[in-house]
C-alpha positions, 0 to 999 in steps of 0.5 A: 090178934092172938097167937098170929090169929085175927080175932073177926069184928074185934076193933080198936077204937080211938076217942076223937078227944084223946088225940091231942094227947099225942102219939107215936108210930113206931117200927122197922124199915118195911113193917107198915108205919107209913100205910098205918100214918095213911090210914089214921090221917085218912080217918080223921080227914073223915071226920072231918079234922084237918092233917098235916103229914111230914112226906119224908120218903115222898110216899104220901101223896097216893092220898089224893086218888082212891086205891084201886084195890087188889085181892090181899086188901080184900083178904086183909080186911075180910078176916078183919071183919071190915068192908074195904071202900076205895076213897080220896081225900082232899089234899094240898102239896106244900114245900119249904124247899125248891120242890113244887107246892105252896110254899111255906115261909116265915119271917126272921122277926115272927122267930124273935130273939128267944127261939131264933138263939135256941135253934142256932145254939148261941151261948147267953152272950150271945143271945143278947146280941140277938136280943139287941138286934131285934130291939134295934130293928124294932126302934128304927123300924127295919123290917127283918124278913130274910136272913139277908136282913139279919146279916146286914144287920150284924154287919152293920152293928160290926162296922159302920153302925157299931158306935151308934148301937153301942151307945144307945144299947152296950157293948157288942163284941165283934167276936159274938157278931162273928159266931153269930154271923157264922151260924146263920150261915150254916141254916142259909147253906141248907136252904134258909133263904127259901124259907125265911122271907115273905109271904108269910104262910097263915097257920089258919090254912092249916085247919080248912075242910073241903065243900064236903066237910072232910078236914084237908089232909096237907102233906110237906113235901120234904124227900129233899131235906133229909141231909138238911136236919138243921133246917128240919127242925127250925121249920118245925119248932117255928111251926109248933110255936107259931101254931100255939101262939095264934091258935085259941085255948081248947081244953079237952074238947069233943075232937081236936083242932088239927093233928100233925104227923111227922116222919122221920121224927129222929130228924128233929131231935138228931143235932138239936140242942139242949136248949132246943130239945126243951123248948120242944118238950114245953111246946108238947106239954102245952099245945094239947090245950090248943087242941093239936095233937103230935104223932112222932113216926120213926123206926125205934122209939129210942129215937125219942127223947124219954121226955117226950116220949112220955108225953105221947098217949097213943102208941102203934108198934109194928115190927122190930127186928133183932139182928143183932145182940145191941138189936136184941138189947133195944127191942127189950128197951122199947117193950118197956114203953108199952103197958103189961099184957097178961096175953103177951110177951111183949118182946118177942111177939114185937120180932114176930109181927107180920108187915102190916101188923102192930102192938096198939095201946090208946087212951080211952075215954077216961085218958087211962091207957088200954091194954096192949092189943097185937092188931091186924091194920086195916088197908089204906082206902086211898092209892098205896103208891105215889102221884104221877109227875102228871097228877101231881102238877094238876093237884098243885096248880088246882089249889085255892092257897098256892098262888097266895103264897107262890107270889114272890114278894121282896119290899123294903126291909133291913137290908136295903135300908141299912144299905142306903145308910151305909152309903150316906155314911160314906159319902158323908165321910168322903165329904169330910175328908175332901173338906180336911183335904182343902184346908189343908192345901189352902193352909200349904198354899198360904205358907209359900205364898204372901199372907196377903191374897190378891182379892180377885184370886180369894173370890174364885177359890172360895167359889170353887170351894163352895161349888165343890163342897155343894155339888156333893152334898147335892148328890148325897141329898 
């Protein structure tokens, strides 16, 4: 587009081998960020490259039924140069929450010590308690599943089992277990226990296409988590490392393996951590060689941290509104991010733009950045509006994964190992004390009575004794 005027059969392409170059999607409320997420992932499912989509704002699943059309579209896309064709795509509901989808979850031992103290912000102290609980499970082979696991742990290493783990592997401080215990707490208030535990989603399944070749668009239902950024950004950073840990090295190869859209993307970085926002920004850095490519979608791209945001290669900016002079301020921010145009002034065009309308900058063939293009967006091919209560049901219930992962399973773990212990310990104790309870007696008996015992009598108190002291060594056994 030039002076509001679309320029017909100019397009703008992207190189499938640049898209694990990252990207962003940037814009106000109501410019089009959404319908522009719709049309790259409808695109890549196309081509046949797997999508996992972040449906904050619950609009995304309309991807699953093809648009039916309307005479703007027709307009849109006739002064575009395009021909318009309604599609759908193949798509699998997923949900880390009570919202109905395949269930994503992940174990507490599949974190381990380093990310899980990164996401709960723990001082170094603190860390290697972490680091000693884990070790500890390891040694003695206590599954930690759940953050119920986790819990009965720190409890456990706080009292009963305290004196044990301190000699094997130093001291903890109670206080450390109790800072500990409470941040835990806080991720299990958001809906931790949902997502921590088994059975444990495969990442794999992440990177399917259908009997058509088209790659499935998977979109994570998360409308009800926008309150809850704390467990937003421990599901994501879990993913991305579980993603780069398993997947093999790709390099720049001819398309990438999987691209991940996640909206709202302000929600990641809103209560993270320092340590946290580095280990974010490495994952960026090196989980392109595994051929996955990130788009952050949020309204300004102040929303991202400037480390990041230098990382990400494709830009799409629609509209940003100055209402005000801060408004005004950050606009002249944000077109710094963008590459010089002798065609526009950036700063004002990105007030002017139309909904639907945005500044494109990809990376060409050769990684170097494009010059600056107002674009025209294309339509989306599928329903620009969401499913039925109906249809969406019938597209759960007709996925090949969700019965795999929606089996609720609950074997042995931490917790009810350590809780049987725990009774072992006490009753053992109780057994003591009885024991010292007896001596006692026998020795206040023997200092009011003859030293010399009637034989007969001293036969039936140690039998009663015995008896006794058995009788509950029977019931700890």
């Amino acid at each position: 587009m030039l002076d509001g005027v679309t320029i017909k059969d100019a397009f703008v392409k992207v190189p499938l081998k640049t898209l694990n170059r990252h990207g962003l999607i940037a814009g106000a409320t109501g410019t089009g960020k959404t319908k522009s997420l719709q049309v790259m992932a409808e695109n890549l499912s196309e081509k046949g490259i797997p999508v996992l989509l972040m449906d904050i704002k619950g609009d995304l699943s309309g991807l699953a039924q093809p648009s039916p059309g309307h005479v703007k579209i027709d307009e849109r896309h006739a002064a575009i140069g395009l021909p318009f064709e309604a599609k759908k795509f193949p798509v699998e509901i997923l949900t880390i929450s009570e919202q109905k989808g395949t269930r994503l979850r992940a174990t507490v031992s599949e974190f381990g010590p380093v990310l899980l103290s990164r996401i709960l912000d723990l001082s170094d102290a603190q860390s290697g308690i972490v680091s000693i609980i884990f070790q500890y499970c390891d040694d003695h082979k206590l599954p930690l599943l759940d953050l119920k696991d986790f819990k009965k742990v720190l409890q456990f290493a706080t009292n009963e089992g305290k004196e044990e783990i301190q000699n094997e592997y130093g001291l903890i401080s109670t206080a450390s277990t109790g800072a500990i215990l409470r941040k835990i707490l806080e991720i299990d208030q958001q809906g931790g226990d949902l997502f921590f535990g088994e059975r444990s989603f495969d990442v794999q399944d992440l990177v399917r296409v259908d009997e058509n070749g088209k790659g499935i668009i998977s979109i994570l239902r998360l409308t009800d988590i926008q309150d809850k950024p704390k467990l937003f950004s421990t599901f994501m950073l879990q993913l991305l490392a579980e993603i780069y840990s398993t997947f093999p090295e790709q390099g720049d190869s001819g398309k990438p393996e999987l691209i991940i859209f996640i909206d709202e993307a302000h929600l990641i970085f809103k209560e993270a951590s320092k340590a946290l926002l580095s280990q974010i920004e490495s994952i960026v850095k090196l989980i392109r060689s595994k051929g996955i490519g990130l788009f952050f979608v949020t309204q300004n791209p102040n929303d991202v941290p400037e480390d990041i945001l230098g990382q990400l290669g494709l830009k799409v900016q629609h509209a940003l509104r100055a209402f005000t002079a801060k408004d005004r301020k950050a606009i002249k921010l944000a077109a710094e991010n963008y590459p010089n145009s002798e065609y526009y002034e950036v700063d004002e065009v990105l007030t002017q733009l139309g909904i639907g309308e945005a500044f494109v900058s990809v990376l060409n063939e050769k990684g170097i950045p494009t010059p600056l293009a107002s674009t025209m967006m294309r339509a989306p091919m599928s329903r620009m509006d969401i499913l039925t209560v109906r249809e969406l049901k019938q597209l759960v219930e007709s996925s090949r994964i969700y019965y795999k992962y929606n089996e609720t399973i609950d074997r042995e773990s931490a917790y009810e190992i350590l809780t049987k212990k725990i009774v072992r310990i006490n009753e053992m104790e109780e057994v003591e004390m009885r024991k010292k309870e007896v001596v006692k007696s026998s020795k206040s008996t023997n200092t009011r009575t003859s030293t010399r015992m009637n034989p007969i009598l001293k036969v039936v108190t140690s039998a009663t004794f015995i008896r006794g002291v058995l009788g509950i060594l029977k019931r700890v056994l």
